[in-house]
C-alpha positions in Angstrom: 3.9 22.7 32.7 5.4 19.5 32.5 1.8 17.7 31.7 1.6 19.8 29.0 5.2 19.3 27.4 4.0 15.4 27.6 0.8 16.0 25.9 2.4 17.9 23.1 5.1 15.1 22.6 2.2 12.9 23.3 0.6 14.3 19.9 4.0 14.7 18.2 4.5 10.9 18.3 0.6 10.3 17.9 1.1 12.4 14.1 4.4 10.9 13.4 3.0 7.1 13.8 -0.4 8.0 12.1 1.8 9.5 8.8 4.1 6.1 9.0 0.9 4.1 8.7 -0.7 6.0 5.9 2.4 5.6 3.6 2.5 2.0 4.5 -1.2 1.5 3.5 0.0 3.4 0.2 2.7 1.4 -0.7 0.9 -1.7 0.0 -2.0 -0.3 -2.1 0.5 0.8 -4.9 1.8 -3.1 -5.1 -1.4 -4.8 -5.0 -2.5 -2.9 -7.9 0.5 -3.5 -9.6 0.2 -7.4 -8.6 -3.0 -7.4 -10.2 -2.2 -5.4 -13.7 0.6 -7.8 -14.1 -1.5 -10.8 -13.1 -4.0 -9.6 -15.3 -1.5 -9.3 -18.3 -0.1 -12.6 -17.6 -3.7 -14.1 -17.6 -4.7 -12.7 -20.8 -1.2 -13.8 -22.5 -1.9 -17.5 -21.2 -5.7 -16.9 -23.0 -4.4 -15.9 -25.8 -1.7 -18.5 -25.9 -4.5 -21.3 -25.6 -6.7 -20.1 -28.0 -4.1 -19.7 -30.6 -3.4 -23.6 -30.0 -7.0 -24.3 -30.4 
């Protein structure tokens, strides 16, 4: 009985870790593509900053 009760807990931590790593990955996910839209708006406001100097 007790092997059991550990295998169960066993899984409970198993599912609790695995769900704490996939919202990690989707927060990291959500601020790289955040990163890069503002990175890309910043880019294309420097282009069209040089080109209006041109």
């Amino acid at each position: 009985m007790r092997r059991a009760q550990s295998a169960l807990e066993y899984l409970f931590i198993l599912a609790a870790v695995l769900i704490l790593v996939m919202v990690t990955i989707r927060v990291v996910f959500t601020s790289v593509q955040a990163l890069n839209s503002s990175v890309t708006e910043y880019i294309d406001t420097v282009k069209d900053k040089i080109l209006e100097t041109l």
